[in-house]
Structure formats: C-alpha cells, structure tokens
PASEBA-1860 file (N, C-alpha, C; in nm, 3 decimals):
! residues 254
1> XXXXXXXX> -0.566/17.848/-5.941/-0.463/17.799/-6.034/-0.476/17.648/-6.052 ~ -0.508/17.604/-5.941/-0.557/17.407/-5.922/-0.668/17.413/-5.990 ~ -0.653/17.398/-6.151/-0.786/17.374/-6.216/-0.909/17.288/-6.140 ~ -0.840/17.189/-6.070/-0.949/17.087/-6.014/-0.947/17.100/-5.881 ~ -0.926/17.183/-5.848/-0.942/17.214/-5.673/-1.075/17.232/-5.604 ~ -1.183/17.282/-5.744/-1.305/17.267/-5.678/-1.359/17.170/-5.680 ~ -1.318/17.072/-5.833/-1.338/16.961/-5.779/-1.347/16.844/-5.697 ~ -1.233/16.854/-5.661/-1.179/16.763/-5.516/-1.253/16.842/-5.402
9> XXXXXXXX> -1.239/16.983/-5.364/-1.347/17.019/-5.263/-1.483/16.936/-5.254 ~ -1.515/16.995/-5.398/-1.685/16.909/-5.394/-1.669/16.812/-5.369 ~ -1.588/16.743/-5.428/-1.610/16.572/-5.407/-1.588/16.517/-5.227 ~ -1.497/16.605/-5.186/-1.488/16.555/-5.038/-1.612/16.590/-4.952 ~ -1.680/16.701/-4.982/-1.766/16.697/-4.974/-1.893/16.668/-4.953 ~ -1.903/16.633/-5.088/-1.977/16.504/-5.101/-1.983/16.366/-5.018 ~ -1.826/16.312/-5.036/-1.804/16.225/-4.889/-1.897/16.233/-4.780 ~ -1.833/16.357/-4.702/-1.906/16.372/-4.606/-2.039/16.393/-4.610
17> XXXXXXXX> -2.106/16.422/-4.736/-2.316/16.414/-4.678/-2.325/16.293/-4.688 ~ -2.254/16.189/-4.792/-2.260/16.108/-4.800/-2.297/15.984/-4.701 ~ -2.161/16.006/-4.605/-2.149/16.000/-4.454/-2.276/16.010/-4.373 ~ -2.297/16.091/-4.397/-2.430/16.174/-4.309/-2.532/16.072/-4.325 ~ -2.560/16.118/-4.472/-2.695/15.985/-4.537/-2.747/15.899/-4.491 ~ -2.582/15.760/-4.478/-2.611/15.643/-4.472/-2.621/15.640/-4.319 ~ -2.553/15.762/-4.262/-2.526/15.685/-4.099/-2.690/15.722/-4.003 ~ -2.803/15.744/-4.058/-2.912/15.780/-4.015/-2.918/15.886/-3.921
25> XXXXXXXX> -3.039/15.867/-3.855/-3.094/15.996/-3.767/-3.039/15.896/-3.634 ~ -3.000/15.807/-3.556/-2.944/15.789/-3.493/-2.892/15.848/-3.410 ~ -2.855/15.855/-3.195/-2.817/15.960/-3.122/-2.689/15.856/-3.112 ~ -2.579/15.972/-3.091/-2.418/15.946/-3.118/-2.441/15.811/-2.987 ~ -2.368/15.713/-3.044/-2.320/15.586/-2.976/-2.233/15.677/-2.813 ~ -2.253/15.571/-2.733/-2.201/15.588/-2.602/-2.100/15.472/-2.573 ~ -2.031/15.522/-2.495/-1.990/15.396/-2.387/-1.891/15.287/-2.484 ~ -1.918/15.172/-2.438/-1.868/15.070/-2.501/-1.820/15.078/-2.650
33> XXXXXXXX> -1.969/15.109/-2.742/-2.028/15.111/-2.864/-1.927/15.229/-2.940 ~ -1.875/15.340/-2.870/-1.794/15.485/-2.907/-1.704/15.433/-3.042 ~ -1.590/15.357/-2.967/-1.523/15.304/-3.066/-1.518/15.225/-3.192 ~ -1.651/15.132/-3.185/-1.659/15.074/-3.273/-1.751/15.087/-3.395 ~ -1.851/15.263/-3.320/-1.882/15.328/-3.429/-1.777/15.429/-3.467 ~ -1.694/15.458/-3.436/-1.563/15.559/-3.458/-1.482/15.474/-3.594 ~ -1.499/15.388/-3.564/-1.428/15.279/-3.704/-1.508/15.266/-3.831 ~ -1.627/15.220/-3.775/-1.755/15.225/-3.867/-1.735/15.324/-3.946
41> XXXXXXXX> -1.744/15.457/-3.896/-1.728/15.636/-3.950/-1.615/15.623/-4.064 ~ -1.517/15.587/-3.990/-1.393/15.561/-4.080/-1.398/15.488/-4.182 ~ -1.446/15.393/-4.208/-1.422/15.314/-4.266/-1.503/15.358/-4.416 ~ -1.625/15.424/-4.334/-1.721/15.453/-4.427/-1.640/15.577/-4.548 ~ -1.539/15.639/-4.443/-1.493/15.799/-4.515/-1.402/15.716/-4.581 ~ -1.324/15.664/-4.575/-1.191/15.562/-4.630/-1.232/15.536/-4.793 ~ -1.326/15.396/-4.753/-1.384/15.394/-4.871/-1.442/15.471/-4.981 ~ -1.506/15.578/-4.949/-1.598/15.654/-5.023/-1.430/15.735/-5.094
49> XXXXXXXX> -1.395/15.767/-4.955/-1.209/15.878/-5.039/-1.156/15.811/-5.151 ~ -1.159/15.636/-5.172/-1.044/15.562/-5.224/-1.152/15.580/-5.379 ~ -1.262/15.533/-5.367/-1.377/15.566/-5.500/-1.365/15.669/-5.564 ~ -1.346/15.776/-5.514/-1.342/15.940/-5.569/-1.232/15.939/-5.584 ~ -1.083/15.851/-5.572/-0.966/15.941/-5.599/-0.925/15.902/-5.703 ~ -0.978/15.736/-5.722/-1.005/15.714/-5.874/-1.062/15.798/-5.950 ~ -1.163/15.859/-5.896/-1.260/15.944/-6.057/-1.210/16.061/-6.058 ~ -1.111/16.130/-5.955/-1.008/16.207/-5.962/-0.947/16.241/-6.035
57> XXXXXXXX> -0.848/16.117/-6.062/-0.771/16.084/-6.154/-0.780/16.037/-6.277 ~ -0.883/16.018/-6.302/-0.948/16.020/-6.424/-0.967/16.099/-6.472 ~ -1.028/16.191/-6.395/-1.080/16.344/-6.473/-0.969/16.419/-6.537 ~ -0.867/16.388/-6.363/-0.744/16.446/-6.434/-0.696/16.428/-6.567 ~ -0.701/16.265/-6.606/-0.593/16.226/-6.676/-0.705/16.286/-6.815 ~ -0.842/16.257/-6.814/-0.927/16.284/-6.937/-0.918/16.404/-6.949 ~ -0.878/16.564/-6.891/-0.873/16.698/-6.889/-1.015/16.728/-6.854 ~ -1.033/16.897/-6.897/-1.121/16.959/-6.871/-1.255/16.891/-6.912
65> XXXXXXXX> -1.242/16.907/-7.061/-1.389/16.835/-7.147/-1.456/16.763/-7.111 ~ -1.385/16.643/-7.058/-1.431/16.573/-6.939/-1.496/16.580/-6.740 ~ -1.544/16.677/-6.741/-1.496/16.710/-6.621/-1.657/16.672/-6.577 ~ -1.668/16.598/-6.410/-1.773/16.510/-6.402/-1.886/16.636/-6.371 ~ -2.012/16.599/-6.377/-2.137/16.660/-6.344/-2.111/16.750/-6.216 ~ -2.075/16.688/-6.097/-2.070/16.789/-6.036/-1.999/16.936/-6.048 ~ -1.883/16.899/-6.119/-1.813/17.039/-6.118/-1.925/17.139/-6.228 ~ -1.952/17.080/-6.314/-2.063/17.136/-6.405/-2.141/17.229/-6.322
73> XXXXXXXX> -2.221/17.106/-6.226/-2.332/17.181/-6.176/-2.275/17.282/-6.089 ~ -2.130/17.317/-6.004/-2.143/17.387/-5.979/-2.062/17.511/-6.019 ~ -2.009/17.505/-6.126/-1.951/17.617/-6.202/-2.128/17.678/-6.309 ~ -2.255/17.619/-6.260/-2.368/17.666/-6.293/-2.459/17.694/-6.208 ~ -2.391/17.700/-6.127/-2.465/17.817/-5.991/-2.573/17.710/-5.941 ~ -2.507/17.541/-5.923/-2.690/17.492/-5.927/-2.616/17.347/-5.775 ~ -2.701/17.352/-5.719/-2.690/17.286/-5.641/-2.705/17.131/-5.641 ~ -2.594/17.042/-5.660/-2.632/16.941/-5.681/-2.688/16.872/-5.583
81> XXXXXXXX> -2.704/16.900/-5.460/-2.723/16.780/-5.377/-2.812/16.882/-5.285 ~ -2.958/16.913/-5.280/-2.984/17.013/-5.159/-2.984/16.941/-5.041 ~ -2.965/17.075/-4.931/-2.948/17.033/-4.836/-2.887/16.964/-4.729 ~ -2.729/17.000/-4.853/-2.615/16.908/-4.800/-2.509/17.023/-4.661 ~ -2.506/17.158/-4.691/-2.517/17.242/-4.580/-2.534/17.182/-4.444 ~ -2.671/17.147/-4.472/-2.705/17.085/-4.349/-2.694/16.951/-4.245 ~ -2.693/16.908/-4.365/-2.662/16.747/-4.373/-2.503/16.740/-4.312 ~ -2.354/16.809/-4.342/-2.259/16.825/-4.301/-2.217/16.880/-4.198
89> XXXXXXXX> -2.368/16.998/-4.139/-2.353/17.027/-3.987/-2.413/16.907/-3.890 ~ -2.504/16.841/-3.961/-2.558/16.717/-3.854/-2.495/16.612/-3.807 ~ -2.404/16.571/-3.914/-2.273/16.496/-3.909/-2.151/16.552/-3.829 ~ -2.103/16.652/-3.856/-2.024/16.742/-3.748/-2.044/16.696/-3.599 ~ -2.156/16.755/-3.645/-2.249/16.728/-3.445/-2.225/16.567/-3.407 ~ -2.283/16.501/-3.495/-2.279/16.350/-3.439/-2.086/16.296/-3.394 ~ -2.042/16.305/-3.498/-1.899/16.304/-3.482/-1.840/16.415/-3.415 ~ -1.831/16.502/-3.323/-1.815/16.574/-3.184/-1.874/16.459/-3.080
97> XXXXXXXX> -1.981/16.404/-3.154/-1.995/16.313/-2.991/-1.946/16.203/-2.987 ~ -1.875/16.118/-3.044/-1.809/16.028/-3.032/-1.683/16.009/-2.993 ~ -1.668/15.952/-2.852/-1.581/15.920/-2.817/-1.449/15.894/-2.885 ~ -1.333/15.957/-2.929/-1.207/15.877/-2.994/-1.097/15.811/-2.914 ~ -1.078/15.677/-3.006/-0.938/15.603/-2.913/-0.795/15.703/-2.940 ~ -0.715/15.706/-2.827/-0.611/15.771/-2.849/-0.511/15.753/-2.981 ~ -0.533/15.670/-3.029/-0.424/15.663/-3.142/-0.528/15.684/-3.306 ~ -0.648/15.727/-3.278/-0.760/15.725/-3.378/-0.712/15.864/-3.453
105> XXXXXXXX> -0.738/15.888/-3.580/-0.700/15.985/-3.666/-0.801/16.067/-3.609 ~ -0.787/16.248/-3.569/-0.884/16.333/-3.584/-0.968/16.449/-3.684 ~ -0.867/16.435/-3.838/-0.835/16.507/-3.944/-0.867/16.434/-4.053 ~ -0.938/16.417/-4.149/-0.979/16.367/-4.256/-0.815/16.380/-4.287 ~ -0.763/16.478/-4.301/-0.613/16.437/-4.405/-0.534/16.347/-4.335 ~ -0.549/16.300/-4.208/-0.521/16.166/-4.118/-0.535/16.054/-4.185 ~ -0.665/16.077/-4.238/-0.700/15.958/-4.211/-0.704/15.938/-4.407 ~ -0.707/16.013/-4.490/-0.634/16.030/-4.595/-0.504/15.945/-4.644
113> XXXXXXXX> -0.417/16.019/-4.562/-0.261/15.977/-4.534/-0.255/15.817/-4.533 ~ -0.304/15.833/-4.385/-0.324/15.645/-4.368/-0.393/15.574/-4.471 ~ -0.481/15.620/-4.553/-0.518/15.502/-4.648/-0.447/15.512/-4.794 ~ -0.377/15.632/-4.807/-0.296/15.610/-4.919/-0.133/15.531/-4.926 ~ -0.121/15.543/-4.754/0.009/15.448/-4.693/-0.022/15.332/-4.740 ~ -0.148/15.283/-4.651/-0.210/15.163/-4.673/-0.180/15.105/-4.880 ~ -0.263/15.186/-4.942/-0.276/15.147/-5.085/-0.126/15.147/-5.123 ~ 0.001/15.233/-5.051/0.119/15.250/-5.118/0.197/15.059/-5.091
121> XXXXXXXX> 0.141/15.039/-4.953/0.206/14.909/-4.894/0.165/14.810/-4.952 ~ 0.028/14.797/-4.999/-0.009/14.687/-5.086/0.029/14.706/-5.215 ~ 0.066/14.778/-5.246/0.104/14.818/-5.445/0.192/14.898/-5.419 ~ 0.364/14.821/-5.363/0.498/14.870/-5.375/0.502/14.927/-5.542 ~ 0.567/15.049/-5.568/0.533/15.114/-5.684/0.745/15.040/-5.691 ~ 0.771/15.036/-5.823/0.884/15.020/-5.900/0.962/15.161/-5.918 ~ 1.040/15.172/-5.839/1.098/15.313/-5.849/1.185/15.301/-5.960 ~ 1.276/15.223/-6.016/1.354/15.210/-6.103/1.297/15.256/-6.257
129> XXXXXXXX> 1.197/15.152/-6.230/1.102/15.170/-6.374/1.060/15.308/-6.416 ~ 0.943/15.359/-6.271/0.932/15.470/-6.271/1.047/15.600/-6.363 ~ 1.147/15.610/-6.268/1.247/15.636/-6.297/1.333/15.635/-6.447 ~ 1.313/15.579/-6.506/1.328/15.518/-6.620/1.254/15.562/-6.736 ~ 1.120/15.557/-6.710/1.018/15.619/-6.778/1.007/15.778/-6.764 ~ 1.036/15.844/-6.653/1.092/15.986/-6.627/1.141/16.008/-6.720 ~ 1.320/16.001/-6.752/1.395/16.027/-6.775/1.436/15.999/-6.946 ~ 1.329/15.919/-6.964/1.328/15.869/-7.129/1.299/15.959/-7.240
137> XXXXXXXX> 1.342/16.069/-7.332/1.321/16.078/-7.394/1.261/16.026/-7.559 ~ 1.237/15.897/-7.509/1.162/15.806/-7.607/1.023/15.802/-7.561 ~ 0.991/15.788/-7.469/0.853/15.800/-7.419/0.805/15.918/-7.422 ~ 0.679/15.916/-7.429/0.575/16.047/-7.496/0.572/16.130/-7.349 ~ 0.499/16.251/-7.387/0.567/16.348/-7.264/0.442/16.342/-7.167 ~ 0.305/16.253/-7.159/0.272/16.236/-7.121/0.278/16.122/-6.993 ~ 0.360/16.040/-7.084/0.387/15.911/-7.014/0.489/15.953/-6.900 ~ 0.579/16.042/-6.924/0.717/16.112/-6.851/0.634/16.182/-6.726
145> XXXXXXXX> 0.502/16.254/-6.794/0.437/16.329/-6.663/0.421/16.219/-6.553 ~ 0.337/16.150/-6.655/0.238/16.038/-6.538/0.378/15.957/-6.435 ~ 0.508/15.941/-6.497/0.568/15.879/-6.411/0.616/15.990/-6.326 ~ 0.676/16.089/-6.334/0.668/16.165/-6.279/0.591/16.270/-6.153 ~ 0.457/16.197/-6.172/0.306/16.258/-6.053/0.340/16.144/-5.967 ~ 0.362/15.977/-6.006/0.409/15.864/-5.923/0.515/15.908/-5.831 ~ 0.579/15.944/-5.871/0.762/15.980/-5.818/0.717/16.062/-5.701 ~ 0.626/16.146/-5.729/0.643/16.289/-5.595/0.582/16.198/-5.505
153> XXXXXXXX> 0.633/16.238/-5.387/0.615/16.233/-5.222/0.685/16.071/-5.230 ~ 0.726/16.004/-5.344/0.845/15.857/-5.279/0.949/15.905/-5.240 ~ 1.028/15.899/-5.159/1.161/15.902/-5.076/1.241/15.866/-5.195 ~ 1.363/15.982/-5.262/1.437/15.931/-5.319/1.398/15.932/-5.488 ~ 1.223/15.958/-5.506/1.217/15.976/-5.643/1.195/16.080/-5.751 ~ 1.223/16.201/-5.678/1.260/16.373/-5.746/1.439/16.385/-5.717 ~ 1.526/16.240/-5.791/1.656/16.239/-5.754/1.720/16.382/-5.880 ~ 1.801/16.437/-5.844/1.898/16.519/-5.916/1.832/16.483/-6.092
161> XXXXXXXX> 1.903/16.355/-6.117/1.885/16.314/-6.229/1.752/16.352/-6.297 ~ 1.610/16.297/-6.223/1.481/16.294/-6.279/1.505/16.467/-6.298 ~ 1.493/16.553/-6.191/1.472/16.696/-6.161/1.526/16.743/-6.305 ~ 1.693/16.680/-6.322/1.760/16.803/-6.450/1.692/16.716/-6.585 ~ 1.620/16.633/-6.578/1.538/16.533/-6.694/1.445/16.660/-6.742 ~ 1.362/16.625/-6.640/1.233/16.699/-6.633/1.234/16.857/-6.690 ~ 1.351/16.938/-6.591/1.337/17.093/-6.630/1.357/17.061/-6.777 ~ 1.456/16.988/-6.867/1.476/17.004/-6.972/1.383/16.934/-7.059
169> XXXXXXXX> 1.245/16.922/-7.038/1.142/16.820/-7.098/1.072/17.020/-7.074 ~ 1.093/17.067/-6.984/1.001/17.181/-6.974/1.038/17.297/-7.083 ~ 1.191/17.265/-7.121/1.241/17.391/-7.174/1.216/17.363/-7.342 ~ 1.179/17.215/-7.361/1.196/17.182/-7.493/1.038/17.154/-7.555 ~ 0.971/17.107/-7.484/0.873/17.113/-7.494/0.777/17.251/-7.563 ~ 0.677/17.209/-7.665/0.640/17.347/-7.703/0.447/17.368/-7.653 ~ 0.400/17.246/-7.562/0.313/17.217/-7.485/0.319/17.276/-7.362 ~ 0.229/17.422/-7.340/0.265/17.489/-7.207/0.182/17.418/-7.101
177> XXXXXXXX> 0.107/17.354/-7.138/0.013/17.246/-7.040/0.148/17.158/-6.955 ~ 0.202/17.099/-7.097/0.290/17.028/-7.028/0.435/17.077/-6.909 ~ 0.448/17.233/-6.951/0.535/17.271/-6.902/0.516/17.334/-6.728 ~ 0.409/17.363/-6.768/0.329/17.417/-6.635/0.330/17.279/-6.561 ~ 0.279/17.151/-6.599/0.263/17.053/-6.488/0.388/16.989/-6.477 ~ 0.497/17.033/-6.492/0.660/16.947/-6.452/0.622/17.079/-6.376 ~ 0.653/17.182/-6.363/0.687/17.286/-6.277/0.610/17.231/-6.141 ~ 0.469/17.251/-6.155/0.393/17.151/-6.071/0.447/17.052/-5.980
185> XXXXXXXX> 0.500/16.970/-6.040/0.513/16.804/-5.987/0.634/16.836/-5.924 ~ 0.739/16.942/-5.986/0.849/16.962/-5.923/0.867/17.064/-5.868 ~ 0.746/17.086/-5.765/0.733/17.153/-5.644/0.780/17.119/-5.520 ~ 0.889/17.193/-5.424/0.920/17.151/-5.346/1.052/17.115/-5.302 ~ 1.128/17.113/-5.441/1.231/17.072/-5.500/1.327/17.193/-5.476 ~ 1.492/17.170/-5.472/1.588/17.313/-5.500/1.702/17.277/-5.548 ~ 1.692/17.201/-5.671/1.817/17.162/-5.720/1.852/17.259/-5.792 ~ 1.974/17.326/-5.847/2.043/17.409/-5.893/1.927/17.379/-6.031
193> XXXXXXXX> 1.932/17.272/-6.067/1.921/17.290/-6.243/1.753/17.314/-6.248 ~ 1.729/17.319/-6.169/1.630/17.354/-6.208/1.530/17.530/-6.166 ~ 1.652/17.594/-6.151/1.671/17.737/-6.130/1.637/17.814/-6.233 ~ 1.707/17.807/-6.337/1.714/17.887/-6.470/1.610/17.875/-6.557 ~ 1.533/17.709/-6.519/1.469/17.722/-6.670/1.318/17.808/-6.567 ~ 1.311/17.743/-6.421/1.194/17.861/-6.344/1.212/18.011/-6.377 ~ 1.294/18.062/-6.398/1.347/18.203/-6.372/1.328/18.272/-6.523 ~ 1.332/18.162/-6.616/1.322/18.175/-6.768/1.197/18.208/-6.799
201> XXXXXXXX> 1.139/18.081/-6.743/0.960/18.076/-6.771/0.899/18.166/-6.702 ~ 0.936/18.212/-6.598/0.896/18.364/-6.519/0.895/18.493/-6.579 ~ 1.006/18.520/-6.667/1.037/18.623/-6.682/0.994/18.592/-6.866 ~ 1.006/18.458/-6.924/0.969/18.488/-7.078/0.811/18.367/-7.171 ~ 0.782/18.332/-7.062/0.688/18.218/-7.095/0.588/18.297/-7.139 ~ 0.512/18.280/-7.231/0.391/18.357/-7.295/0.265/18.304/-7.237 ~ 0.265/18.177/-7.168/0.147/18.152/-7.082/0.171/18.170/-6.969 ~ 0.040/18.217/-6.909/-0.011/18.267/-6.793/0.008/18.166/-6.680
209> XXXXXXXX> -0.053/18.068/-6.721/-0.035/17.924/-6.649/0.135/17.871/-6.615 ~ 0.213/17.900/-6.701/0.329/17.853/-6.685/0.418/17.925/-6.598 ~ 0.410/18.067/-6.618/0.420/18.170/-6.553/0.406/18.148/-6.369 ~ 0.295/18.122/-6.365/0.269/18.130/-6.198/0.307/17.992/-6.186 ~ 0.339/17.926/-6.208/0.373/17.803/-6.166/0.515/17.763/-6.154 ~ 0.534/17.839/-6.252/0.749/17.875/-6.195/0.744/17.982/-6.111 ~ 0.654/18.093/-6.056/0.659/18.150/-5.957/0.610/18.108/-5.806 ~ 0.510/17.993/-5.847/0.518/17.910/-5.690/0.645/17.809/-5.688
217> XXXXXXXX> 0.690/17.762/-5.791/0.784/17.653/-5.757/0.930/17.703/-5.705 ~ 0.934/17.890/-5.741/1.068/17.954/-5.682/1.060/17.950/-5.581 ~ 0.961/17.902/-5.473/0.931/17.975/-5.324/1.034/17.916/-5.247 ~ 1.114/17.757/-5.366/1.237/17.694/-5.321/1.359/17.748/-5.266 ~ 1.366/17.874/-5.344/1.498/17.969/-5.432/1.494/18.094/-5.350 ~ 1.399/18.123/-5.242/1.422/18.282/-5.202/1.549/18.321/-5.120 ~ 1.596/18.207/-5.075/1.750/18.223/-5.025/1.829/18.289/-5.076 ~ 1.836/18.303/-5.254/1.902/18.322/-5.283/1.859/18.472/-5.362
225> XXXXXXXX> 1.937/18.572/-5.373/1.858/18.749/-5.371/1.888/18.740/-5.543 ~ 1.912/18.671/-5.584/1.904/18.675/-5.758/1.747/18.633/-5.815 ~ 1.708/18.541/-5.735/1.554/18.502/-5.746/1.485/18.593/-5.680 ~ 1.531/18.634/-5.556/1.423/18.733/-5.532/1.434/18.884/-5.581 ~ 1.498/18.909/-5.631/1.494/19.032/-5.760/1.436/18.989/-5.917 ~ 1.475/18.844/-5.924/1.381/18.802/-6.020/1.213/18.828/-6.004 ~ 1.146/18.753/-5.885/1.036/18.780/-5.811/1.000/18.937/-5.830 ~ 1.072/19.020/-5.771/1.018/19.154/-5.790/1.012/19.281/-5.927
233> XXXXXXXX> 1.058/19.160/-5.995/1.077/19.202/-6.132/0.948/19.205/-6.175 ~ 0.951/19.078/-6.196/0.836/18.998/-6.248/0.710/19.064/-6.166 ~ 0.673/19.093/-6.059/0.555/19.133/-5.987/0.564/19.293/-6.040 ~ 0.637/19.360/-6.105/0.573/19.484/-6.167/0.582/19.518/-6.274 ~ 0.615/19.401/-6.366/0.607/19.347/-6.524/0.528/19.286/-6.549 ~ 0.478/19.176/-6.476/0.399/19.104/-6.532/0.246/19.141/-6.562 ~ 0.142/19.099/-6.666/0.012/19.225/-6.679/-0.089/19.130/-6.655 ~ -0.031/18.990/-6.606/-0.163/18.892/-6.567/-0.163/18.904/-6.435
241> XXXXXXXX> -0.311/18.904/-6.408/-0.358/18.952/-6.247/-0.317/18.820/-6.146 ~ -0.382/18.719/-6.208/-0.349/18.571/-6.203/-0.161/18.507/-6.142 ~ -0.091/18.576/-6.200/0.071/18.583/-6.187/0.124/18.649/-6.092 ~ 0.090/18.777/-6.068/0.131/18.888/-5.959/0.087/18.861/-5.816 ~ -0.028/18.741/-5.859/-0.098/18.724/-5.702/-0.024/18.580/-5.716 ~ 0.069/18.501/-5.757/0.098/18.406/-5.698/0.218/18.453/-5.703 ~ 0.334/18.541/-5.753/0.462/18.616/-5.665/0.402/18.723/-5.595 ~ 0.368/18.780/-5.507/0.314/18.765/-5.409/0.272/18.696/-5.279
249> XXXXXX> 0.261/18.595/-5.382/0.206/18.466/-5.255/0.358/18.415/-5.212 ~ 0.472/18.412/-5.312/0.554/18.332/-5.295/0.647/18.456/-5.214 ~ 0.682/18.563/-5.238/0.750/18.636/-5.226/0.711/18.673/-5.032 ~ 0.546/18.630/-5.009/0.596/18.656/-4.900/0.582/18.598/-4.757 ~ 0.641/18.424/-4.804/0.719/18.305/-4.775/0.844/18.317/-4.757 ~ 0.923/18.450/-4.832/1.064/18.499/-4.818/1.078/18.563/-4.669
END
C-alpha cells in the first residue's frame, strides 16, 4: 500500500553495501580502536541516511513518474548493484565484531531517530505557521498536505483543530490521492471528528487506495463496536483484494 516502501527498502540498503564498500577488506578493529571505529560506522550510516532522505522526499514530493533508477531497476527484475547480498553479509560480520559503548545505538532505527532529533534541534520547525498553513483553506491542498507530513510525530501538532481541518479537506476534496494521504498522515490519531468521514470512505469511496487507508487509520476506533461492525461489513463487501487484507490487518489489532 506504501507506494515507496520498496523504495526506501532499497535505498537503505543500499546504505548499507555502501557501508561495506568504503569500509574495506579490513579485520574488525580491537581493543582501544572498537569505539572509535564504532563512530566511524556511524557516522558513515548517518550521513549516507540524511542524503537519501532528501532524494526520498523528493521522489515523494515529484510522484511516481519520477521515481529514481533504482526502483526502476528493480520493479525490472534487474539487479542494480551485484553482489550486494554479499557485500551486506560481510558487513554484518564485521559489525558483530565490534565492540559497542554502552550508550551506542544498536538498531539502524536508533540511530535514524537520533539523527532526525539531531536535524529537528538544529531546524526548530514553526508550529504556529505550520499550523496555519494546515488549517487554511486558501492554500492549495498540497501545501495543507506538506504542512501537515511536518506536523506528524511534533508534540501537540495533530491538535483537535488541524485533525477536524484535515478530515474535512478529505471529505471535500475530489483528489483521492489527496484523500488517501490525510488519512495517512492522520494515522494514529482518535479524535471523534474524524470517525465518520473514515467510516464514510470505507464503506463509499470508489478508490481502492482511499478505502484501505481509512481502514488502517480505524485501527484507532476498534474500541468502539460501531466501527468494528463497520470493519466487518466492509471485509465481506468490499471486491478489492488489496482492502480486505488491510481490514483484516486492522481488525485483528482489535
């Protein structure tokens, strides 16, 4: 359903042979040296993550048509990089042998986290503005998204207000692209108002896409047995294969 999910796979991916590449045939550092190739490692994955999340977001923002070479090559059965298989088990191995300091990330999404903290602390984002631009029906519904993808995961910026903005940017809207990605962004979420127009688009949205995406975003709502009779409605009505397997998915989170 994450149009670009293989993308970002590959690309992390990639990272890591990347990784591999530069850090040579070299036997894993010992002793002293552990830690300060343990940083090295890092630093190397950091960087390479912060490069790609730009071209990420690019791709994103340019859509499909745009979509970089690699995903090409491998939605064409073709291997862009041989021998990267291998290249990611050699690296594995080397990084198993390195010593880590106790407070050292062990999880790429660690160490993820920490550098998008990092980028959040140097470039305090304007929640107001943000906010503002949400909620504007003068601004184009793109611009509403993009402030809106900003907003998720800030403390405080999927407030009531943005949430009943948004569902009603979803209900008015005649762009199911667009409607599908508020459902999206306002994942996670369980404000009342934004109950009906999920439950709407579940049960009357003519895209497929929009459809499963108010059925992952109910997974908020199973508390309540009006949604989950909605849910089981919908899973033996609905005739997209695509839809039934994400209520399903959600339904059995209940």
């Amino acid at each position: 359903m994450r149009q670009s999910l293989t993308w970002i796979i590959s690309a992390l991916a990639l990272v890591i042979a990347v990784v591999a590449l530069n850090s040579g045939g070299a036997e894993p550092p010992v002793g002293d040296r552990a830690a300060a190739a343990g940083n090295i490692r890092l630093e190397r994955i950091e960087r390479a993550i912060e490069a790609l999340a730009i071209r990420i977001e690019a791709v994103s923002l340019a859509g499909p048509a745009e979509s970089p070479p690699i995903e090409r090559a491998v939605a064409a059965d073709h291997d862009p990089l041989p021998g990267l298989a291998d290249k990611i088990a050699q690296l594995t191995e080397r990084m198993d042998g390195i010593e880590r300091e106790p407070d050292e990330p062990e999880e790429i999404d660690d160490v993820m986290r920490a550098m998008f903290e990092r980028q959040r602390s140097r470039n305090p984002i304007d929640l107001a503005a943000l906010k503002a631009a949400a909620s504007d029906p003068g601004q184009s519904e793109e611009s509403r998204l993009q402030a809106l993808r900003s907003l998720r995961g800030v403390d405080g910026g999927r407030s009531p207000e943005i949430v009943a903005s948004m569902a009603e940017l979803a209900q008015t809207t005649v762009d199911p692209e667009v409607r599908a990605d508020v459902f999206r962004q306002l994942h996670g979420v369980s404000d009342e108002s934004l109950k009906l127009p999920l439950v709407n688009a579940l049960l009357h949205d003519l895209s497929p896409l929009v459809r499963a995406e108010a059925a992952e975003t109910l997974d908020q709502y199973l508390g309540d047995p009006w949604v989950m009779n909605v849910l089981k409605q919908a899973r033996e009505s609905d005739a997209d294969a695509g839809v039934v397997s994400q209520i399903l998915e959600t339904l059995d989170q209940g």
